[in-house]
N, C-alpha and C positions, 0 to 999 in steps of 0.2 A: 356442615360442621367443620368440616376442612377449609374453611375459609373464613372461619370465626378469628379475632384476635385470641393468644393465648390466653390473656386477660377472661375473658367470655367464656374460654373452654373451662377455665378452673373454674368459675363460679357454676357452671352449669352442672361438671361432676361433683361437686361436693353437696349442692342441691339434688343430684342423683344418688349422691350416697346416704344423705339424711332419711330421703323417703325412703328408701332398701331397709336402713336401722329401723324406722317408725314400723315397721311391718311385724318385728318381733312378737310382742306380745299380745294380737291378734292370732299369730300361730302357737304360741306357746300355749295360749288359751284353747285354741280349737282340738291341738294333739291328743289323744285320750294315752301314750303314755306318761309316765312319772315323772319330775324332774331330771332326777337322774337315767334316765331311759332315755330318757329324749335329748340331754345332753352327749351323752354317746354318740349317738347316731348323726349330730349337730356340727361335731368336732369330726368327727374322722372326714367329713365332705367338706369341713372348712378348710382341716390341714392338706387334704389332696387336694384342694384348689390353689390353697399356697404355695406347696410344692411346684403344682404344674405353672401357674403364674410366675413367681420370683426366682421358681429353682436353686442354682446353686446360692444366693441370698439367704435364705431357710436357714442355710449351713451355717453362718457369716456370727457365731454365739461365743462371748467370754461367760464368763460368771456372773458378771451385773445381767447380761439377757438371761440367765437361767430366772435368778431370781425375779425377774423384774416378769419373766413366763409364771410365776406359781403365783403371783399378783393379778396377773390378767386368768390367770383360771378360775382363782378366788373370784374373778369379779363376773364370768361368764354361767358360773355355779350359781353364786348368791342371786344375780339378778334373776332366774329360770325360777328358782325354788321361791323367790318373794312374787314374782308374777302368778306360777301357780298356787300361791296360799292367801294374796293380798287382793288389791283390786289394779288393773295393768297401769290406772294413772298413778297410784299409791308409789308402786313399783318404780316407774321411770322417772317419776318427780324427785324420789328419794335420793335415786341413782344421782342425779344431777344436783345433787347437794356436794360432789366432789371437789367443785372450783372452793366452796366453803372451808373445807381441809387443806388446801393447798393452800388459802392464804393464812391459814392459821399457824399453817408447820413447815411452810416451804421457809419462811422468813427464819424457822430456829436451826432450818437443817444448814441454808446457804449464807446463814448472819445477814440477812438484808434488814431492812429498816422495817416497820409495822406503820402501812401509809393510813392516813385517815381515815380514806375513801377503801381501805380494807377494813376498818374497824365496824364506820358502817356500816357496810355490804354485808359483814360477818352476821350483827343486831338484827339485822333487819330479817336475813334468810331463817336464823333460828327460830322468831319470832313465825317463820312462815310453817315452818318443818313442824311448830307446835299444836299448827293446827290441823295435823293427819290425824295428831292423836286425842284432840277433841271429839266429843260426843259418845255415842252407845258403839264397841269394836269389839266384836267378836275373838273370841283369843286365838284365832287363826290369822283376822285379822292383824291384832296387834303383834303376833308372832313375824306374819307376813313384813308388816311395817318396820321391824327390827330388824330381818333380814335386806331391808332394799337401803336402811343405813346403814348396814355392813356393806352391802356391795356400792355406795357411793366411796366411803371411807377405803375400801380395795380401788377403787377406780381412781380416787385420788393419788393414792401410794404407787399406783403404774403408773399413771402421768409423771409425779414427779421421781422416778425411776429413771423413765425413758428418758426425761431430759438429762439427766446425771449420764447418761450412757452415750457412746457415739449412734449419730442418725443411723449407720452401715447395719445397727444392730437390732433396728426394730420388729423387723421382718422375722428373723428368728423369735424371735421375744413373742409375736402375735402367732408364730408357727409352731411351738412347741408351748407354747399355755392349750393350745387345742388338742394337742398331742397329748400331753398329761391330763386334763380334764376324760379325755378320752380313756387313757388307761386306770382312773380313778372312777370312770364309772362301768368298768369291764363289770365286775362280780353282780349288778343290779339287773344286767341285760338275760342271765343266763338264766331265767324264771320267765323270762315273756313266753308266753303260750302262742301268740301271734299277732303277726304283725302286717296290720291292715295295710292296701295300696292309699288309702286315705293319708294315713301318720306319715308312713314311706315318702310321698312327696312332698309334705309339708316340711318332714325335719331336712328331705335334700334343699328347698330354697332357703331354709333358715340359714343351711350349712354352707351353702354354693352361693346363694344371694346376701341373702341379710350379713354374711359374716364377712367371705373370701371375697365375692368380685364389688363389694361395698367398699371393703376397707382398700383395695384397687386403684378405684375409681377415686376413693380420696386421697389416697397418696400421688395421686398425677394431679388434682387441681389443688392441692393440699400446696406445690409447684408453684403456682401460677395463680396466686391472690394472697392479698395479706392476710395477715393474721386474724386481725378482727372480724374480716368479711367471711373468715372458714370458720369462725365461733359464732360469728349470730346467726348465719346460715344453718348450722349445725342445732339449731334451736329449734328446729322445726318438728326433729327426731321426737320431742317430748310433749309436742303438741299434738300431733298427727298421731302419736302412739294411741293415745287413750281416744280419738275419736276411729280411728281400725276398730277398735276394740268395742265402741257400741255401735257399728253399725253393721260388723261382724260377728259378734257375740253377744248384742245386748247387756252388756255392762254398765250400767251408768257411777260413776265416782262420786259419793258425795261431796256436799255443799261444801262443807268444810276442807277437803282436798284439793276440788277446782281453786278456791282463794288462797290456799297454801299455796299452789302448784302454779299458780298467777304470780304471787308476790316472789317467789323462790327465781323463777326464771325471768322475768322483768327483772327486779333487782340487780343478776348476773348478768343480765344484755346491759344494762345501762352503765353496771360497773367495767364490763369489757369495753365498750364505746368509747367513753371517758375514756379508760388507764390507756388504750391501745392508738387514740388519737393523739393523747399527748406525748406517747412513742414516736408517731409518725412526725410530729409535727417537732420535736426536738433532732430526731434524723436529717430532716429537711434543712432546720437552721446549720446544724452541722455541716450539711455537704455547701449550703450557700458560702459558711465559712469558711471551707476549705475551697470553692474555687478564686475566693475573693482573695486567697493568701499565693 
């Protein structure tokens, strides 16, 4: 690995961090505590892995990382409680309806222009999101399915947070959304009668793995690759979620979700490709024209 170009090493941990995330809601499913029980226990092992990884960083918080932390709680909350009420693809498809929000309200927050190829993308995902909510759903289901559009719609509002914010602040911002989720779910814990070594290790990898040494691992290759390559790599999270999930839980998603859950994430790989190539390739002319000057 130490002799990999840096290049090679980003791309590898952000594909190590995708799979880590993709692991979620296969444990979230298997846990027999509550959402909020299991959150608890999630957060306090994510934020001491923050702690001990970033250290003084943690600390590094104005105001914008406060609020931009009670955004990433909303979105660690909402996802858990739509996982455990909906079905894990429902869940994580929803979730990933975020880039959909950001091109809708990033353009009115920072006055940018409304590009075409966002209006598209916009048509087309709605269209996809429409059909979670086709056919015969349970009102746990459709409960569930409202909750994983809230936590896409929280997911978005911390994206476009964090970018409003200095980079220096993220770390805080990911360290103390776990820390408050944590004390928001203090009063749910103190009724557990017991707490099996089964749930015990799964909520410490969700908390250690899936949450601290993932998000880690992606802020070092996160470094060391473009943009594009850490968004469609990152695609994987949603794909591999819901196949965890039947062959560790026997869940299967219906018919109507898979093609949601198709059109919603294609769509957003092809919109990211595009917008981020013609990024790349306007940079490029730039620097040709500034060595030509």
């Amino acid at each position: 690995m130490k002799h990999l170009p840096d290049h090679k090493k980003g791309l590898i941990a952000v594909f190590i961090s995708a799979i880590l995330w993709s692991t979620g809601g296969l444990f979230i499913k298997l846990i027999s505590l509550d959402a909020m029980e299991l959150s608890f226990f999630r957060c306090v092992f994510a934020a001491i892995v923050f702690a001990l990884i970033f250290r003084k960083d943690v600390l590094l918080a104005n105001g914008f990382a406060f609020i931009n932390a009670l955004l990433y709680a909303g979105v660690l909350i909402l996802f858990v409680l739509a996982t455990k009420t909906t079905t894990a693809a429902n869940a994580i498809f929803l979730q990933y309806t975020a880039p959909i929000y950001i091109l809708i309200f990033e353009p009115l927050i920072n006055k940018t222009p409304f590009e075409k190829i966002n209006i598209i993308t916009i048509i087309i995902c709605f269209a996809g999101m429409i059909l979670f909510f086709m056919g015969e759903l349970s009102p746990g289901h459709l409960e569930g399915n409202i909750l994983a559009l809230l936590s896409g719609l929280a997911f978005a509002s911390f994206m476009i947070g964090m970018r409003k914010n200095k980079a220096e602040h993220q770390f805080s911002s990911i360290f103390y959304g776990n820390v408050l989720v944590a004390l928001i779910s203090v009063p749910y814990i103190l009724d557990i009668q017991l707490l099996t070594f089964s749930d015990l290790w799964m909520v410490a990898f969700l908390g250690i793995f899936q949450i601290g040494i993932a998000y880690a691992i992606f802020s070092y290759g996160l470094k060391r690759v473009y943009a594009i390559e850490a968004s469609l790599i990152g695609m994987i999270e949603p794909v591999l979620n819901p196949v965890w999930v039947f062959l560790g839980y026997n869940e299967v998603p219906s018919f109507m979700a898979i093609i949601g859950g198709i059109i919603i994430i294609t769509t957003i790989s092809i919109r990211s490709f595009i917008f981020e190539s013609f990024v790349m390739k306007v940079r490029l002319n730039q620097n040709s024209e500034f060595k030509n000057d």
